[in-house]
C-alpha positions as CSV (number, residue, x, y, z in Angstrom):
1,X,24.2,-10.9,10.7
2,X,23.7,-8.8,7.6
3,X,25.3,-5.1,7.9
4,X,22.7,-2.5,8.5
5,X,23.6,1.1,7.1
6,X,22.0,4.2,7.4
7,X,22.4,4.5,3.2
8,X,20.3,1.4,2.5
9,X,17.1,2.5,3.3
10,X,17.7,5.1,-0.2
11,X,16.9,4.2,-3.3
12,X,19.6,6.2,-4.4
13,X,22.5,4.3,-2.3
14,X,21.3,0.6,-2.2
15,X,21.9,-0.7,-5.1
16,X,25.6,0.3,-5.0
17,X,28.3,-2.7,-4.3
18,X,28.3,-2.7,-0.1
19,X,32.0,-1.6,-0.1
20,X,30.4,1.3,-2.0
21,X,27.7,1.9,0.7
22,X,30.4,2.0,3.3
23,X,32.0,4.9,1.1
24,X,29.0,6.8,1.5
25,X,28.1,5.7,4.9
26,X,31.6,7.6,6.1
27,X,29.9,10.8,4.6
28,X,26.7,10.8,6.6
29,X,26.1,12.5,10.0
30,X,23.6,10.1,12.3
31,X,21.4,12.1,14.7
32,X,18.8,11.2,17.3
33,X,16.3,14.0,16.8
34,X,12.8,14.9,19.4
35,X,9.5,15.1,17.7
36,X,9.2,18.9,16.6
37,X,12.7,19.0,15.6
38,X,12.7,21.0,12.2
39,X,15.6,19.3,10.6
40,X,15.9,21.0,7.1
41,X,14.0,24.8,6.8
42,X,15.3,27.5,4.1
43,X,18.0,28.6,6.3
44,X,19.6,24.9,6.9
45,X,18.4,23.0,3.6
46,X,21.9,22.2,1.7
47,X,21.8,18.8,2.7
48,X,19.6,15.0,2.1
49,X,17.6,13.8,5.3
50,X,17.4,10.6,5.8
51,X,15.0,8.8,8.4
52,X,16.8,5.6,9.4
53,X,13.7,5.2,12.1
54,X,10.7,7.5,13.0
55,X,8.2,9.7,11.0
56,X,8.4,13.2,9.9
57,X,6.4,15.3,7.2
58,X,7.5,17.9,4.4
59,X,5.7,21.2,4.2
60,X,5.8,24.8,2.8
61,X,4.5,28.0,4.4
62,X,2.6,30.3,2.3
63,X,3.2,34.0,2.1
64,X,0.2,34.4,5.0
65,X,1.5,31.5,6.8
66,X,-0.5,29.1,6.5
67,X,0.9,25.4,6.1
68,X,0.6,23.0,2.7
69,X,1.9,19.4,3.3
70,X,3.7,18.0,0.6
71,X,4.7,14.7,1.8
72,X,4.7,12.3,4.7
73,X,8.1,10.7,5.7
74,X,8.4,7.6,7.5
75,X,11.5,4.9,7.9
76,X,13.8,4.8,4.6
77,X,12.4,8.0,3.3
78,X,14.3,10.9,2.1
79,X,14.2,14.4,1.3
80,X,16.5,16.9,0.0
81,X,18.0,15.6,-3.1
82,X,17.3,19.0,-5.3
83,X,19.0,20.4,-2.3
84,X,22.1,18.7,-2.8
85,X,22.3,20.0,-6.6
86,X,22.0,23.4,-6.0
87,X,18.4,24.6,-6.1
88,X,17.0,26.9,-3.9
89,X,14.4,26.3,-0.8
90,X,12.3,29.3,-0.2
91,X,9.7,27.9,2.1
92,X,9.9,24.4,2.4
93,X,10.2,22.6,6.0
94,X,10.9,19.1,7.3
95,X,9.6,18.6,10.8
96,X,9.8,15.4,12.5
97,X,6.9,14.0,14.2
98,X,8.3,11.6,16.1
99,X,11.5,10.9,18.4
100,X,13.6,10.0,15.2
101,X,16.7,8.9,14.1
102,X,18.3,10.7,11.3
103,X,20.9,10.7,8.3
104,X,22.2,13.9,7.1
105,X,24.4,13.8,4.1
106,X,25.7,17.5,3.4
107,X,26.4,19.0,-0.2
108,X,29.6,19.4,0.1
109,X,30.5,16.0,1.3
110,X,28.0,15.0,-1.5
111,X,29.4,16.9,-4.5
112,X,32.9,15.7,-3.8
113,X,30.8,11.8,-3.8
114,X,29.1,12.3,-7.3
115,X,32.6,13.5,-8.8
116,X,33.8,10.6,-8.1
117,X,30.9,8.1,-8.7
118,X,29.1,9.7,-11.6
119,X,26.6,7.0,-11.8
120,X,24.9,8.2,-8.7
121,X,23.8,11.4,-10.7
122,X,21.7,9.0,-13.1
123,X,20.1,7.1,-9.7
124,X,19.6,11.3,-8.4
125,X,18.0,11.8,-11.3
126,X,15.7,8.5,-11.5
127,X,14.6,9.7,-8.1
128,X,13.6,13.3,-9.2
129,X,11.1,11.7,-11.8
130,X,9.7,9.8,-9.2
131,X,9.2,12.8,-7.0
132,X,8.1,14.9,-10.0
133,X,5.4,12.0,-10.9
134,X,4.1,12.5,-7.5
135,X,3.5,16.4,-7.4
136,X,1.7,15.2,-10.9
137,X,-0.9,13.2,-8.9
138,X,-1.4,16.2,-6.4
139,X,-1.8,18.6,-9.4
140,X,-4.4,15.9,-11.4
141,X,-6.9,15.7,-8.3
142,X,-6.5,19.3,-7.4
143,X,-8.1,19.7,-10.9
144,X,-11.0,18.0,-10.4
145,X,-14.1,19.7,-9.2
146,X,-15.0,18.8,-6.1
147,X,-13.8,17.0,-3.2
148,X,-15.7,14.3,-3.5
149,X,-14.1,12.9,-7.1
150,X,-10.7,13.9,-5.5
151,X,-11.1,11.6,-2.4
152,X,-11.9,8.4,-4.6
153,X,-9.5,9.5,-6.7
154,X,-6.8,9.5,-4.4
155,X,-8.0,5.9,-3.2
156,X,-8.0,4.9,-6.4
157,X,-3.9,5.5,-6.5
158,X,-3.6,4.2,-3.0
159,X,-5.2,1.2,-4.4
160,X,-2.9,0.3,-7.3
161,X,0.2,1.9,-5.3
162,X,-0.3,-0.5,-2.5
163,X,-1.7,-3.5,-4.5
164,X,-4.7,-4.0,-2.0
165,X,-8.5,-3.4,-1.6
166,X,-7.3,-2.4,1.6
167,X,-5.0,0.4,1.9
168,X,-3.2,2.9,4.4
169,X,-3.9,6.1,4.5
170,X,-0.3,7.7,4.6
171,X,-1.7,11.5,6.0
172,X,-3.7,12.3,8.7
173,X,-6.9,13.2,7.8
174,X,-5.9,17.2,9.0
175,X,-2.8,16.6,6.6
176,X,-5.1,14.9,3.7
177,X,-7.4,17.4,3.3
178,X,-5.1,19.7,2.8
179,X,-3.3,17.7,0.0
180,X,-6.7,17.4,-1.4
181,X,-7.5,21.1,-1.1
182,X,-10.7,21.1,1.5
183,X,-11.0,21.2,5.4
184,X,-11.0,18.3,7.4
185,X,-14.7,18.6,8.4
186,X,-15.5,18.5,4.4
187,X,-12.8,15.2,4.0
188,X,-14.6,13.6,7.2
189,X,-18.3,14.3,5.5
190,X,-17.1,12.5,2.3
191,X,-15.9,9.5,4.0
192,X,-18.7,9.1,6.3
193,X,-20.8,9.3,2.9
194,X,-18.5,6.9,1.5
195,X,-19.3,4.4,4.4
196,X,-23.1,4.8,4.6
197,X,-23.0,4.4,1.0
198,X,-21.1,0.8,1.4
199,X,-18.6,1.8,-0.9
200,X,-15.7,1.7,1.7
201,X,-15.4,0.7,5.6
202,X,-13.1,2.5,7.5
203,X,-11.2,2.0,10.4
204,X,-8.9,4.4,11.8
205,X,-6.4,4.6,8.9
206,X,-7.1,1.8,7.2
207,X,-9.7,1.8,4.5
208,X,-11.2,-1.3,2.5
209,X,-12.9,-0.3,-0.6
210,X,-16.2,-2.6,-0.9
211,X,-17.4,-1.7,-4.5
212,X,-15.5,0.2,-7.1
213,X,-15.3,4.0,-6.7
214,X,-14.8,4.7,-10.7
215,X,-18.2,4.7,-10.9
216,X,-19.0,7.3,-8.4
């Protein structure tokens, strides 16, 4: 039977040698977490989560308090590599949503790693353009006027992400509106348009796209 670690669900860590991934694995800190546990906040942040099984989400509280989700976590995701290097969180939160189990990986433990095996700071730094592509995306449909060319523009990059007419939507729909910048009543309106429209069926989260959306 194949050896499972924690470490091989990154990016970062699995394409390292195994007797490398069992260097790392030494460093991490395994946790079983209950859903609602914050597990990273701007008072305990200097650290990578990993989920090695569960789901979780990222967000950041605004000055008034009100929440902005930037991401959705679910098995072999990650979140705190900027973290690691130093930079600052002032209002970003990872909350589990789910009874999870997680991978901590402090900085110190971390910085005395990437001294040693400088070729994990080029893999850190792969990562961080695939994390700064993403807030791209967010910033592209937030630009567009109105909700409506947002929505089938965000299926549009579900579609090619995930290869599929049919695709998964990865937020809740309270959660997606929010990363597209409207409420959920105004998110639910669009879709139900959408479906009437035969442009899309819909099923829970799952979402087939019937006729192209480009043309909308």
């Amino acid at each position: 039977m194949a050896e499972e670690l924690c470490v091989q669900l990154v990016p970062l860590f699995n394409q390292l040698d195994l007797e490398r991934q069992r260097q790392v694995e030494r460093l991490v800190h395994h946790q079983h977490v209950h859903r609602g546990t914050i597990v990273a906040s701007p008072a305990n942040s200097d650290r990578l989560v990993i989920v090695e099984r569960g789901q979780g989400r990222m967000y950041q509280l605004s000055a008034s308090g009100d929440e902005q989700v930037q991401r959705t976590l679910t098995t072999g995701d990650y979140v705190g590599e900027t973290w690691l290097l130093g930079a600052a969180n002032t209002s970003s939160y990872v909350e589990m949503t789910t009874d999870s189990d997680i991978c901590i990986l402090d900085r110190p433990d971390f910085t005395r790693l990437i001294q040693a095996q400088h070729d994990l700071a080029l893999k850190l730094l792969a990562g961080q353009a695939a994390t700064i592509s993403r807030l791209r995306q967010q910033t592209q449909l937030l630009g567009l006027p109105s909700v409506e060319e947002r929505l089938t523009a965000y299926l549009d990059q579900l579609m090619a992400q995930q290869g599929s007419a049919t695709v998964t939507l990865p937020l809740k729909l309270k959660d997606l509106a929010t990363y597209l910048g409207t409420t959920p009543e105004t998110l639910s309106r669009q879709l139900t348009k959408l479906t009437q429209a035969g442009r899309i069926s819909r099923h829970r989260r799952q979402v087939r796209m019937l006729k192209s959306l480009k043309s909308l």
